[in-house]
C-alpha positions in Angstrom: 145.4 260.6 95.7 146.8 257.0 95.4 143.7 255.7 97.8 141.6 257.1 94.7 143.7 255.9 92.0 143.3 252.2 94.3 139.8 252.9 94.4 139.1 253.9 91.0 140.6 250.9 89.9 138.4 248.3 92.1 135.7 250.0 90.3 136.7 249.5 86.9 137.8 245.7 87.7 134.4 245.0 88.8 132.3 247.6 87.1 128.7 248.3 89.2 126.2 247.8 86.6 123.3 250.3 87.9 123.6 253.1 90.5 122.4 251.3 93.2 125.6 248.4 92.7 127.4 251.8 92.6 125.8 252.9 95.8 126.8 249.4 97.2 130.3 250.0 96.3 130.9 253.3 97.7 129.6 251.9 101.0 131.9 249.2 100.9 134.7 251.3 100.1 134.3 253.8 103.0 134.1 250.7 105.6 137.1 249.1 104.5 139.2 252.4 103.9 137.2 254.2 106.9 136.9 257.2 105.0 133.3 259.2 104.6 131.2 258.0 101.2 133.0 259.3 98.0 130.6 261.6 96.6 130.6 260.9 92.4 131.6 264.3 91.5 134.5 263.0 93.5 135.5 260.0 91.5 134.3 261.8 88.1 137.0 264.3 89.1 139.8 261.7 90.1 139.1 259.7 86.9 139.3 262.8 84.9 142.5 263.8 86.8 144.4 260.0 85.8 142.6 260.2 82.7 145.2 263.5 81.8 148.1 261.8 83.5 147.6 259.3 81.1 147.4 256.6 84.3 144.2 254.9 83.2 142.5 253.9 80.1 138.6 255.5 79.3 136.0 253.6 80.1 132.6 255.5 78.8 130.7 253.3 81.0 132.2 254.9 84.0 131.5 258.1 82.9 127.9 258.0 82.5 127.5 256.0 85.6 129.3 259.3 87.6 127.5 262.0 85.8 125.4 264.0 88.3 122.4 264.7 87.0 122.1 263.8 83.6 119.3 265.4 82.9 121.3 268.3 82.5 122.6 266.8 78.6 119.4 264.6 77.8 118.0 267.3 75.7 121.3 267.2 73.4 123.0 270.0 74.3 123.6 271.8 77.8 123.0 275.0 79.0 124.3 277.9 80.2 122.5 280.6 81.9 124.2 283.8 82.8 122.8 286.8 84.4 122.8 290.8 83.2 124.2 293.5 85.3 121.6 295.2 87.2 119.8 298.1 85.6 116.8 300.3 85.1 113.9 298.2 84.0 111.1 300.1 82.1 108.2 298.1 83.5 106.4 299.3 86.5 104.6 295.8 87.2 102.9 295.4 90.6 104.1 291.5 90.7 107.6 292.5 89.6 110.5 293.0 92.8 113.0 294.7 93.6 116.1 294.3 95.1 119.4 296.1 95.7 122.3 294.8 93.6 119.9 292.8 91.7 118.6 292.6 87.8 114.8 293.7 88.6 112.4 290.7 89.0 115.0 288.6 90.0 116.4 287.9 94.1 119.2 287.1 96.0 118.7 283.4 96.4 118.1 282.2 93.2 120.6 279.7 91.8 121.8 281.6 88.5 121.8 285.1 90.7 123.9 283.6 93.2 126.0 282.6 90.4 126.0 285.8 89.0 126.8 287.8 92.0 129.6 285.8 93.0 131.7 286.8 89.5 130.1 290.2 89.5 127.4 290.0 86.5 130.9 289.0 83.9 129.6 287.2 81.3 133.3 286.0 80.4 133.8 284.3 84.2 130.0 283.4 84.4 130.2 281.3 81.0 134.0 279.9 82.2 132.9 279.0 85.5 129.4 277.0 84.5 131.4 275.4 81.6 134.0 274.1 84.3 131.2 273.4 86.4 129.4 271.2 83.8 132.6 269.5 82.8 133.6 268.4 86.5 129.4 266.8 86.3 130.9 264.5 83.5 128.5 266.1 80.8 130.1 267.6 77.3 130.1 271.1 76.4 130.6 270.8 73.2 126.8 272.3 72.5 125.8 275.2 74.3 122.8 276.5 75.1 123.2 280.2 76.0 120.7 281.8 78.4 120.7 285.4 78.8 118.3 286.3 81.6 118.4 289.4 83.9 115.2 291.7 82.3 114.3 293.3 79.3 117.9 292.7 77.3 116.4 295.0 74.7 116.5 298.3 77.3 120.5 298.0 78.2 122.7 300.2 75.9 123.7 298.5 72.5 127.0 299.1 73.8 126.6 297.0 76.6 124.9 294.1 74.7 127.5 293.6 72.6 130.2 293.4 75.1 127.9 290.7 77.1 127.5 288.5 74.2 131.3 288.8 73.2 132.5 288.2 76.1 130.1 284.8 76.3 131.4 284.0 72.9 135.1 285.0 74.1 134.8 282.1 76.8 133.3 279.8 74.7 136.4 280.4 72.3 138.8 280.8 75.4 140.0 283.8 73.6 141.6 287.1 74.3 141.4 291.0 73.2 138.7 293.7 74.0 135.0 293.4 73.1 134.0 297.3 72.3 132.5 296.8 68.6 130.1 295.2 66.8 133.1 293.6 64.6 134.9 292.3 67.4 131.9 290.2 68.2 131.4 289.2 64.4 135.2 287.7 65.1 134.4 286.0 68.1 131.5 284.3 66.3 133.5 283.3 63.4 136.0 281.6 66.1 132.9 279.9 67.6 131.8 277.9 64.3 135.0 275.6 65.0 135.5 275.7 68.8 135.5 273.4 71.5 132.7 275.0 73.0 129.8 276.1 70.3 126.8 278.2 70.5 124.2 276.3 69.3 121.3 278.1 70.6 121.3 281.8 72.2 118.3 283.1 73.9 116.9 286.6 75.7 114.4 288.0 77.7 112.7 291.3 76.5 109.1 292.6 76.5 107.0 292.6 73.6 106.3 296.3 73.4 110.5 295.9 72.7 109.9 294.6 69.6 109.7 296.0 66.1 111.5 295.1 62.9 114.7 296.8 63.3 115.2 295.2 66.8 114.9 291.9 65.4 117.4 292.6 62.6 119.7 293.5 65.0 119.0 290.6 67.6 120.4 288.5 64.4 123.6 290.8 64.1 124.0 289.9 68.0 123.7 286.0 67.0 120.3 285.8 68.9 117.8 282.6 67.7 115.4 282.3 70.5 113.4 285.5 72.1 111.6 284.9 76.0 109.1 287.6 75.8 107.4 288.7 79.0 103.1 288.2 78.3 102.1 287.4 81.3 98.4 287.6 80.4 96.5 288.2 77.0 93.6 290.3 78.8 94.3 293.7 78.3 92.0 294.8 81.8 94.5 292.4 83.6 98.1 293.4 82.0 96.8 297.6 82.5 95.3 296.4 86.3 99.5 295.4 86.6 100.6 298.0 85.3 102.6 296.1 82.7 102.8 299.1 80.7 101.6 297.0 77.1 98.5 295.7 75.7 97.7 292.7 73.8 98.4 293.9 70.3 102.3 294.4 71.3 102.7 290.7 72.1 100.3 289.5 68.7 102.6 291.8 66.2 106.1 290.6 68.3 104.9 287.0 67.4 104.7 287.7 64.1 107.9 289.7 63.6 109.9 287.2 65.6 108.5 284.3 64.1 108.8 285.6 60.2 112.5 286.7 60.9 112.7 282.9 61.9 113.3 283.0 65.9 111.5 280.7 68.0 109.3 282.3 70.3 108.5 281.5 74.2 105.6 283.0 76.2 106.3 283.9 79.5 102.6 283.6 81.5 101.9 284.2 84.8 98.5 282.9 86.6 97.1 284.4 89.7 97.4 287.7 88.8 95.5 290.9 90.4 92.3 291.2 87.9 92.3 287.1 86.9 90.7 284.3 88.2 90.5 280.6 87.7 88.1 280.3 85.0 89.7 283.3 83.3 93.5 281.4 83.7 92.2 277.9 82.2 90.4 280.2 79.2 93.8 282.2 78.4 95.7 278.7 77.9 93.0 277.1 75.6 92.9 280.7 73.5 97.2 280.8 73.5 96.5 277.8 70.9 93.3 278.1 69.6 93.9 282.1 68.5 96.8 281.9 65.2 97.6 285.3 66.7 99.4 283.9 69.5 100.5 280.1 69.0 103.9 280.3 71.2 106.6 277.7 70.4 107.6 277.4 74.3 105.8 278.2 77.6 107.5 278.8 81.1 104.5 278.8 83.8 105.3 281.5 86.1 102.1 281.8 89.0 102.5 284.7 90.5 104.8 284.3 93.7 103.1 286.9 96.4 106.7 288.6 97.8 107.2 291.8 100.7 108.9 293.6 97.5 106.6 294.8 95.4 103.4 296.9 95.6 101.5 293.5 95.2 101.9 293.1 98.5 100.0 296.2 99.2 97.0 295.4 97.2 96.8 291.7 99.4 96.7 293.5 102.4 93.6 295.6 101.4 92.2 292.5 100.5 92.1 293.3 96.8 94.4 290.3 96.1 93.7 286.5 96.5 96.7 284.1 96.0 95.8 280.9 94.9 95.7 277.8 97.3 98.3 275.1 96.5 95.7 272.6 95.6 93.4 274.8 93.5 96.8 275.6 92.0 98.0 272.5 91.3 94.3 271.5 89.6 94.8 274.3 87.7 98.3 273.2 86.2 96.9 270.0 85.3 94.2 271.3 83.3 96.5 273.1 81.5 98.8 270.9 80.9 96.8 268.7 79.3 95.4 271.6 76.6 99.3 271.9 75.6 99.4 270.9 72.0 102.3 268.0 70.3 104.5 271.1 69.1 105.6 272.9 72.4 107.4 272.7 75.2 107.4 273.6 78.5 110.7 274.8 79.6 109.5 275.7 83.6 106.8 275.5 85.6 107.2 278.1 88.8 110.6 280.0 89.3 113.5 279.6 91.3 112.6 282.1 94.2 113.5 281.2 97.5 110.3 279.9 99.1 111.1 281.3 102.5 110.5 285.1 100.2 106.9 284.3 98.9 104.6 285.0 101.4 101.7 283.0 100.1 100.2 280.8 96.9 101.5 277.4 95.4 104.6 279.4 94.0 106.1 278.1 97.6 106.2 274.9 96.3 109.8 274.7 94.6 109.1 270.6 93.4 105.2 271.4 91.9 106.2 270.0 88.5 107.1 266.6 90.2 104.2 266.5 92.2 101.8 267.5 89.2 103.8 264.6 87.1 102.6 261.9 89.8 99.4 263.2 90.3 98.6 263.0 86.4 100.0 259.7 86.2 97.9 258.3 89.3 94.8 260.3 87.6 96.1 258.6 84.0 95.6 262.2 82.9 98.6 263.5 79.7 100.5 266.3 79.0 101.6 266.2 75.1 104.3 269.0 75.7 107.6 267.8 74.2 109.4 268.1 77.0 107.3 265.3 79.1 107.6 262.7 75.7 111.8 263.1 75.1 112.9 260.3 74.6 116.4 260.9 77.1 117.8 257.8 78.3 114.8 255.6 77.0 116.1 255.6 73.7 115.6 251.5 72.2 117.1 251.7 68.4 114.7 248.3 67.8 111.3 250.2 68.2 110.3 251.5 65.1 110.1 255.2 64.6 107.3 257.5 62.4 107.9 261.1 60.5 104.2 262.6 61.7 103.5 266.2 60.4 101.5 268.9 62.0 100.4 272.1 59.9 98.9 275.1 61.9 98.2 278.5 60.8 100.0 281.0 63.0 100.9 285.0 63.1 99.2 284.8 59.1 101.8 282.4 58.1 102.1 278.9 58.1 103.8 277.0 60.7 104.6 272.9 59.8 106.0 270.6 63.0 107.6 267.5 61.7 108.6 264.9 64.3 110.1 261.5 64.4 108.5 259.7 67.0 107.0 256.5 68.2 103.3 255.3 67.5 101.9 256.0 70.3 103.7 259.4 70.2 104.7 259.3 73.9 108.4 259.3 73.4 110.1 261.9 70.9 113.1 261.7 69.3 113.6 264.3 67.0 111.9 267.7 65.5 112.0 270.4 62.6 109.7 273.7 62.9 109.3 275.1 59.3 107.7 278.3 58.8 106.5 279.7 55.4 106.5 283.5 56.3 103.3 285.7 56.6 104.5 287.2 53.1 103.7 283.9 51.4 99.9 284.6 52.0 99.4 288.4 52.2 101.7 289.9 49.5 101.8 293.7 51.7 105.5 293.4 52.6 105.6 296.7 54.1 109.5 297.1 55.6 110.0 294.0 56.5 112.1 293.1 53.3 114.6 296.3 53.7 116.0 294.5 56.9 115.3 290.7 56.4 116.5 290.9 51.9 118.1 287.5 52.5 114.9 286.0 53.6 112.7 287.3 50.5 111.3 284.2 48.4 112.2 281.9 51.2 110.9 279.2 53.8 112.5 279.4 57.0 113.9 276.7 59.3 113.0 277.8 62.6 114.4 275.3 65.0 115.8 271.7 64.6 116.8 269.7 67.4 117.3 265.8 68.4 117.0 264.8 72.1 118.9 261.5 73.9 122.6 262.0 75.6 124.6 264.6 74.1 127.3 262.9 71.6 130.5 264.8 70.8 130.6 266.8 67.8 131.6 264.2 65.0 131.2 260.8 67.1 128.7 258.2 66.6 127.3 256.5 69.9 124.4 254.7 71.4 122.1 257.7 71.4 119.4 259.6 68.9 121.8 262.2 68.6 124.2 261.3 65.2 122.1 259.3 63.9 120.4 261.1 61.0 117.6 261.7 62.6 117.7 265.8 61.7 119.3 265.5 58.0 115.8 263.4 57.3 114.0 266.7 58.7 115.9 268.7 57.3 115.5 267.1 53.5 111.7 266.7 54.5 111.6 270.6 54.9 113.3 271.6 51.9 111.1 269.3 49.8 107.9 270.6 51.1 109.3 274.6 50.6 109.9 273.4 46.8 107.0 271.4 45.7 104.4 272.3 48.0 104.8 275.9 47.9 107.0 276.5 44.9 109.8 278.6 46.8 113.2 278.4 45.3 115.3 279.0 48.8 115.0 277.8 52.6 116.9 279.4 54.9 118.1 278.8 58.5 118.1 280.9 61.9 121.1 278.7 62.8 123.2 279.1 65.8 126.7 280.6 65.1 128.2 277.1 66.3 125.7 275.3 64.1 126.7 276.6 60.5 129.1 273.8 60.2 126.5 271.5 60.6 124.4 273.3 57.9 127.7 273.8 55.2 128.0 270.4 55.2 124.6 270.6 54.3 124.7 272.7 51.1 123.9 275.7 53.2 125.8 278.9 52.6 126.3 282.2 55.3 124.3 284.7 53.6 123.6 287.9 56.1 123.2 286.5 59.4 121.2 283.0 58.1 121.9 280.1 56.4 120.8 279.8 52.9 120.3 276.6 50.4 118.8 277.1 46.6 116.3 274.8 46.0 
């Protein structure tokens, strides 16, 4: 340990400006001391160590120059994905496998299942261990991002969903005491607006036949602010030809529901599958944003991985099923990515299956979005997803920023994207999605009011997020983050809700360890939202 103190301390006296100088160090070091190269996780974690014992002074420089992949906290906040026990899904889908021991549509293999399987599906130790994990990286974990994946969340017992969720909230809290009501999550939560470790952002995956207004009313209770639901196609002949067990008109009327109660909404889509074909793939992307009725706020590009597992499989050996080639594939991507409108994201292209398990099709390739990046920059072809313009470590505080707004109609409301960015709107630095409710325009309010009262006569604050490093929670640093970017959005929204469209309240789907952000803010806890008079 004293070789690393030693070591650590040549370091700081003549700090490597770049990774490379570090690179050049570590080789140095491991001739002179004849010991293997120092991996950085190793010095992060020796730094960290003296850093307790109060043995060296910080030096921030160090720290970001030891992070392992930083990526991980460029969006602002990190996140945490944790996995469901296995159980009974209700979907029969052809595509969809199976495996022993395993949350349907998932398999061994994957990253997060391994994960999962190791700690045996507890979300307490799942939540503990990636938070350690992410700490020993160098990143803060102050903002979480929590990722509940493991099939249709909406078909385990209520019982069981609000154990999982306290128990995330319990290690975010580093709490104690039994999770067995829906009161002793409402505590944990409460505990979470003020700890270490908040929940800024808490997402699901369910189907949209799932959906209705009483489950998003109680999706809130759970402290739920982002839904994943499972569409994998728009053509009715293609979902029934998969037996997905839904049609069309369940996925258009979850939109709306989700998106009026304020959640932000991410399509899962799947090319390739049985009953599509290239011309009808590049046609469902162009109609997910030309048709109001659909108009998701995040995409994850799932092609259709052929895999032994499911009865997809049988239909490719009768021949009935043609997987893609990489390269028509990968042409296909491109085309889609460059139909992607200024207002969403793409969280994933492809899944994290094991490519030795996919039989056939580009799925195999686990780095296609890298290789579709190059090929549409060698091509000089763009993607306006936000994801490929965040600003990350290429934030410059000289270049001059611009607010641009974007109104689109969407589930029979009215959806408004306002942005600071750069002229040429490649780089991104900050974003507010404000939504004036489907009620505003068509005055039939059916039910929706007995569940969502709170929400009556209001404009709702959908999502708002600043990119660049991840800044702890009250500090000012060399990043977007903290820098006023959101409070500007934020004042922009509440402005338009009260002249524009004469609304005397805007409320917030706010993530329980976000409401101190928002108090300070003028907003109060009304229900499960945030609420401001105008």
């Amino acid at each position: 340990m004293e070789i690393q103190k030693e070591i650590i301390e040549k370091l700081l006296k003549n700090p490597p400006k770049d990774p490379f100088q570090l690179a050049e160090f570590k080789r140095k070091i491991s001739q002179e001391y004849k010991i293997p190269s120092l991996k950085n996780i190793e010095l992060l974690k020796a730094y960290h160590k003296f850093l307790k014992e109060k043995r060296l002074k910080s030096f921030d420089f160090l720290e970001k120059l030891l992070r392992t992949r930083p990526i991980r906290s460029l969006s602002g906040v990190v996140n945490v994905t944790v996995l469901t026990k296995p159980y009974p899904c209700p979907g029969k889908c052809i595509f969809c496998p199976k495996e022993k021991g395993i949350p349907k549509s998932y398999l061994s293999g994957e990253p997060a299942v391994e994960r999962a399987k190791a700690l045996k599906y507890h979300p307490y130790f799942q939540v503990k261990k990636r938070i350690e994990n992410l700490k020993e990286q160098g990143h803060l974990t102050e903002k979480i991002d929590l990722r509940i994946v493991g099939g249709t969340f909406s078909f385990y017992p209520k019982k069981y969903q609000i154990w999982f969720i306290g128990e995330c909230f319990k290690a975010c809290n580093n709490s104690k005491g039994e999770i067995s009501s829906l009161e002793d999550l409402k505590k944990q939560q409460k505990k979470n607006e003020k700890s270490a470790h908040r929940i800024v952002s808490l997402s699901i995956e369910t189907r949209p036949d799932f959906i209705n207004i009483k489950e998003a009313k109680w999706l809130r209770e759970l402290g739920v602010t982002f839904v994943e639901l499972g569409v994998q196609s728009i053509y009715d002949d293609v979902l029934k030809l998969n037996f997905r067990g839904h049609s069309v008109k369940e996925t258009i009327l979850a939109t709306k529901i989700l998106k009026d109660a304020g959640f932000k909404v991410l399509y899962q889509m799947m090319p390739n599958l049985l009953g599509s074909d290239l011309k009808k793939d590049e046609k469902m992307f162009e109609e997910l944003f030309k048709n109001p009725s659909f108009q998701p706020d995040y995409l994850k590009i799932y092609p259709c991985a052929l895999l032994k597992e499911t009865p997809l499989y049988e239909e490719y050996l009768k021949g009935n099923y043609h997987p893609y080639s990489d390269s028509v594939l990968i042409e296909l991507l491109k085309k889609i990515k460059q139909k992607i409108p200024y207002y969403v994201r793409i969280q994933r292209i492809v899944r994290d299956i094991p490519s030795q398990k996919i039989i056939k099709g580009g799925a195999k390739i686990s780095n296609l979005r890298q290789i579709i990046k190059r090929e549409m920059e060698k091509e000089k072809l763009i993607c306006k997803c936000i994801r490929c313009r965040e600003i990350r470590e290429n934030y410059d505080p000289k270049e001059k920023i611009f607010l641009f707004r974007q109104d689109y109609f969407a589930s029979e409301g009215k959806e408004i994207f306002l942005s600071f960015e750069n002229k040429e709107r490649n780089k991104i630095l900050s974003f507010l999605r404000l939504r004036i409710p489907s009620f505003f325009f068509n005055r039939q309010e059916k039910n929706f009011y007995d569940y969502f009262k709170v929400l009556k006569g209001a404009g709702i604050i959908r999502e708002v997020k600043t990119f660049g490093r991840e800044v702890a929670i009250g500090k000012k640093e060399f990043s977007p983050q903290h820098q006023g970017l959101g409070k500007k959005l934020i004042k922009k929204a509440e402005k338009i809700c009260k002249k524009e469209f004469k609304l005397k309240k805007i409320a917030v789907i706010s993530g329980v360890g976000a409401r101190e952000y928002f108090r300070k803010l003028g907003y109060r806890l009304r229900d499960t939202f945030m609420i401001k008079k105008l």
